[in-house]
C-alpha positions in Angstrom: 21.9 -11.5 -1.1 20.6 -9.0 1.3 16.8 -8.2 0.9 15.5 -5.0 1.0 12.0 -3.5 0.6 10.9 -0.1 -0.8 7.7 1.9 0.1 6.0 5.6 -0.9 3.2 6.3 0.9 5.2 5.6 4.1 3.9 8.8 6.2 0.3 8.1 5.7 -2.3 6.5 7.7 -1.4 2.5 7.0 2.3 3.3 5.5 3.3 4.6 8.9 2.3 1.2 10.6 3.5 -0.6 7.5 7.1 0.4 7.9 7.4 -1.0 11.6 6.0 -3.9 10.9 8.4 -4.8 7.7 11.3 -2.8 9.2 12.5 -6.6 11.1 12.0 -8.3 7.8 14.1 -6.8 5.2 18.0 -5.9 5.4 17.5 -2.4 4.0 14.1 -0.4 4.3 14.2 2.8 1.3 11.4 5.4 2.3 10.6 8.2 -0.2 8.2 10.5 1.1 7.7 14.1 1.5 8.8 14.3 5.0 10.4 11.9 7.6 8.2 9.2 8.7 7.7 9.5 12.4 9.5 6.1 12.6 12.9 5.3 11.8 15.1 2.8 13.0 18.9 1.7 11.8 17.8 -0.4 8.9 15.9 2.6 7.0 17.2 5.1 4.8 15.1 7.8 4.0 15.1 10.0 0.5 13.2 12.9 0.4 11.3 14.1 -2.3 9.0 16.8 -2.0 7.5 16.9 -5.6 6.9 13.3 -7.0 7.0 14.6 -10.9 10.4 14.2 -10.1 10.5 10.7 -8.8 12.7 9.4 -11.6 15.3 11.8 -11.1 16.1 10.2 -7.5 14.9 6.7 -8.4 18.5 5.3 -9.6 20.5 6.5 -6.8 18.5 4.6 -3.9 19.6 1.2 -5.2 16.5 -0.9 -6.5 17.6 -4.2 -8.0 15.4 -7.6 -8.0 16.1 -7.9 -4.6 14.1 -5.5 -3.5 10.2 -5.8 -2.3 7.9 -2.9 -3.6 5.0 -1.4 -1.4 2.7 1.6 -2.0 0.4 2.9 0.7 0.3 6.1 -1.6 -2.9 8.0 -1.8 -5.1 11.2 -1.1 -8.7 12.2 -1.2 -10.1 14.8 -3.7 -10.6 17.2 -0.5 -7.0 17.2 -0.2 -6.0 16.8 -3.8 -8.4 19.9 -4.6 -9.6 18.2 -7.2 -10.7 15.3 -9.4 -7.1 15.8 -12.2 -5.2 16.6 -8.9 -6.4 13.1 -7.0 -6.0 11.2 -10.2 -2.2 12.4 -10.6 -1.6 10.9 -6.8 -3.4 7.9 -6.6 -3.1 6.8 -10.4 0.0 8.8 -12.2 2.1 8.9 -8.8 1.9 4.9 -8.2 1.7 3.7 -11.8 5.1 5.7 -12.4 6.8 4.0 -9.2 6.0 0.7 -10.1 6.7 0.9 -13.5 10.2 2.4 -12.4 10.8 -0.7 -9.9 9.8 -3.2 -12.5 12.4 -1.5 -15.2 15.1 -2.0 -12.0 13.8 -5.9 -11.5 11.6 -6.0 -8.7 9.7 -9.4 -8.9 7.2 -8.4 -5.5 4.7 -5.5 -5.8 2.3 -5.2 -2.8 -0.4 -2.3 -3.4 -3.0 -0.2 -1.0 -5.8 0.3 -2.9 -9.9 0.7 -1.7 -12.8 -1.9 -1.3 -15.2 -1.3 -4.3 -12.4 -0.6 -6.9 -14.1 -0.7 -9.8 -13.3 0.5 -13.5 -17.7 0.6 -14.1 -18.0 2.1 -10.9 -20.0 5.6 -11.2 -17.8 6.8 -8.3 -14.5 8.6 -9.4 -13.1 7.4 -6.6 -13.6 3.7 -7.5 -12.8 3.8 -10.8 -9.6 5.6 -10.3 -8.6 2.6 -7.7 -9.3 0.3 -10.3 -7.7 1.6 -13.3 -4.2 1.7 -10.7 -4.8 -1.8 -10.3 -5.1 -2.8 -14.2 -2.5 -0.2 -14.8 -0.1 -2.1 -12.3 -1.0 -5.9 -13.1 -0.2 -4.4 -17.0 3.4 -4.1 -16.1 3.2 -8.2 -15.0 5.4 -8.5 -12.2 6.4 -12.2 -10.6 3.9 -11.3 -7.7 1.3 -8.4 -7.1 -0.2 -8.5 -4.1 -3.7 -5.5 -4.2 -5.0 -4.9 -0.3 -8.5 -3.9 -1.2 -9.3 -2.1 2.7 -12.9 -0.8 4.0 -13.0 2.4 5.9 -9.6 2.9 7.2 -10.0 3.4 11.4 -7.4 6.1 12.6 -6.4 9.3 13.2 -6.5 11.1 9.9 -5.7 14.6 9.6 -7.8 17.0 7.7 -10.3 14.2 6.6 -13.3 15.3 9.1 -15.9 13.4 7.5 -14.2 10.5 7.8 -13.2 10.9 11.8 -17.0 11.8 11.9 -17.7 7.9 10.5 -14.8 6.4 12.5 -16.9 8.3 16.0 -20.4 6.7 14.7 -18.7 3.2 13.9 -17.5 3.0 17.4 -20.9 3.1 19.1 -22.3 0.6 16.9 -19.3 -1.4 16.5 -20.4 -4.3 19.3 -22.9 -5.0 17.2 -21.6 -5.5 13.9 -19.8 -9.0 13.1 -16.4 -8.9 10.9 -17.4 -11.4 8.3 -19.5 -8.0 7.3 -17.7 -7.1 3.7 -17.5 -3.6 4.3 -17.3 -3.5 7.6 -14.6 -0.8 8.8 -10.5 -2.0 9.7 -7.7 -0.3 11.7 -4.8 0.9 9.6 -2.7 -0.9 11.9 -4.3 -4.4 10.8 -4.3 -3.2 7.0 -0.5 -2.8 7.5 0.1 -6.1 9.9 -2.1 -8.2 6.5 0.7 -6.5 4.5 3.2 -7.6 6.7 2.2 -10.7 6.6 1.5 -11.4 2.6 5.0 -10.5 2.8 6.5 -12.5 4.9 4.3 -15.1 3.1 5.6 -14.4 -0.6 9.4 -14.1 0.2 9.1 -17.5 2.0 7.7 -19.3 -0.7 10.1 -17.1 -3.2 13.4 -18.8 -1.5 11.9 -22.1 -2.7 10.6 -21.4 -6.2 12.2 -20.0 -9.0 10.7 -17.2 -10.9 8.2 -19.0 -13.1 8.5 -16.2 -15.8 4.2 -15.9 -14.8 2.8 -13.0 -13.6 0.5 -13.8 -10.4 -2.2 -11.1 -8.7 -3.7 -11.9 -5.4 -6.3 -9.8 -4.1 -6.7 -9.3 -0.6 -10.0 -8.0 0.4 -11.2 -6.5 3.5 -12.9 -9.6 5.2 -9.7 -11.5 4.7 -7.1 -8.5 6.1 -10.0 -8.9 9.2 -9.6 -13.2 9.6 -6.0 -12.6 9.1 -5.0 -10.1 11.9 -7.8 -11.4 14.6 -6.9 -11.7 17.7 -7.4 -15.1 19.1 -8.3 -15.5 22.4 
């Protein structure tokens, strides 16, 4: 059976890593986004989909069946969203709809961005929100649900100032600082290579193991993306 993989979110700061580094692993790679991803190859098949309320409508023609992998890297900031309803429908409405729709089609693999500090008693909107996608998500028990839980994402991000302001700060001090820190800041390049890699990982183990009927989470916090994508000298 040939395997494929499925990601949102694929035009974004760690989606548009993410994609190059899975591209080699899976048969067929499905992108929806917006726009075309600045990196295609002959594996990928892109859908676009410029309003995603109407993710459903496209969602049985791309072909998801249980041999398909499922990654977001979906996600926004209030400045962008405009505000809090308008970030909430992105980061929460958006991803819980996709992965309830691959689960319906028999997708056993979930792999999820989501934010250091998620948090469902967090006073920060922003942290709760991240957290309630999680619970929402690990609700709909697939096989295996993989949750990235990044720091400050290093990289070029367009129209986030505040954040390139942070990135140009980090940088000066950056010597100093050792990775086993838990919030110390990672490159979306590593974020996507740890997601590459859990992956790889879980599809290995997957050709040995039948389905248990179980539903396992694994969270994957920031220190560990940092040990796991290290460069060894």
């Amino acid at each position: 059976m040939q395997q494929k993989a499925i990601v949102i979110g694929a035009t974004g700061l760690v989606g548009q890593h993410l994609i190059k580094q899975i591209s080699e692993l899976y048969d067929t790679l499905i992108v929806i986004a917006r726009r075309p991803p600045r990196y295609m190859n002959s594996r990928m098949r892109f859908y676009q989909l410029q309003d995603f309320d109407n993710l459903s409508e496209i969602f049985g023609s791309v072909g998801v069946d249980k041999s398909t992998d499922a990654f977001s890297c979906l996600g926004t900031t209030k400045k962008q969203a405009g505000s809090d309803e308008a970030f909430r429908k992105v980061d929460h409405e958006y991803n819980v709809r996709f992965a309830t729709l691959c689960r319906e089609r028999g997708v056993r693999h979930f792999f999820l961005l989501s934010a250091v500090n998620a948090d469902s008693d967090s006073r920060f909107f922003y942290n709760r929100v991240k957290a309630q996608t999680e619970q929402a998500i690990a609700a709909l028990k697939f096989p295996q649900l993989v949750v990235f839980r990044p720091s400050l994402l290093l990289g070029k991000h367009k129209g986030r100032p505040i954040e390139s302001i942070s990135q140009k700060a980090f940088q000066l001090i950056s010597p100093l600082l050792s990775e086993s820190l838990p919030l110390h800041p990672i490159s979306a390049k590593r974020v996507a290579i740890a997601m590459a890699m859990s992956a790889h990982d879980v599809y290995e183990r997957s050709k040995y193991r039948e389905p248990s009927g179980y539903s396992h989470i694994q969270y994957v916090e920031n220190k560990q993306m940092l040990a796991m994508t290290r460069v060894k000298p």
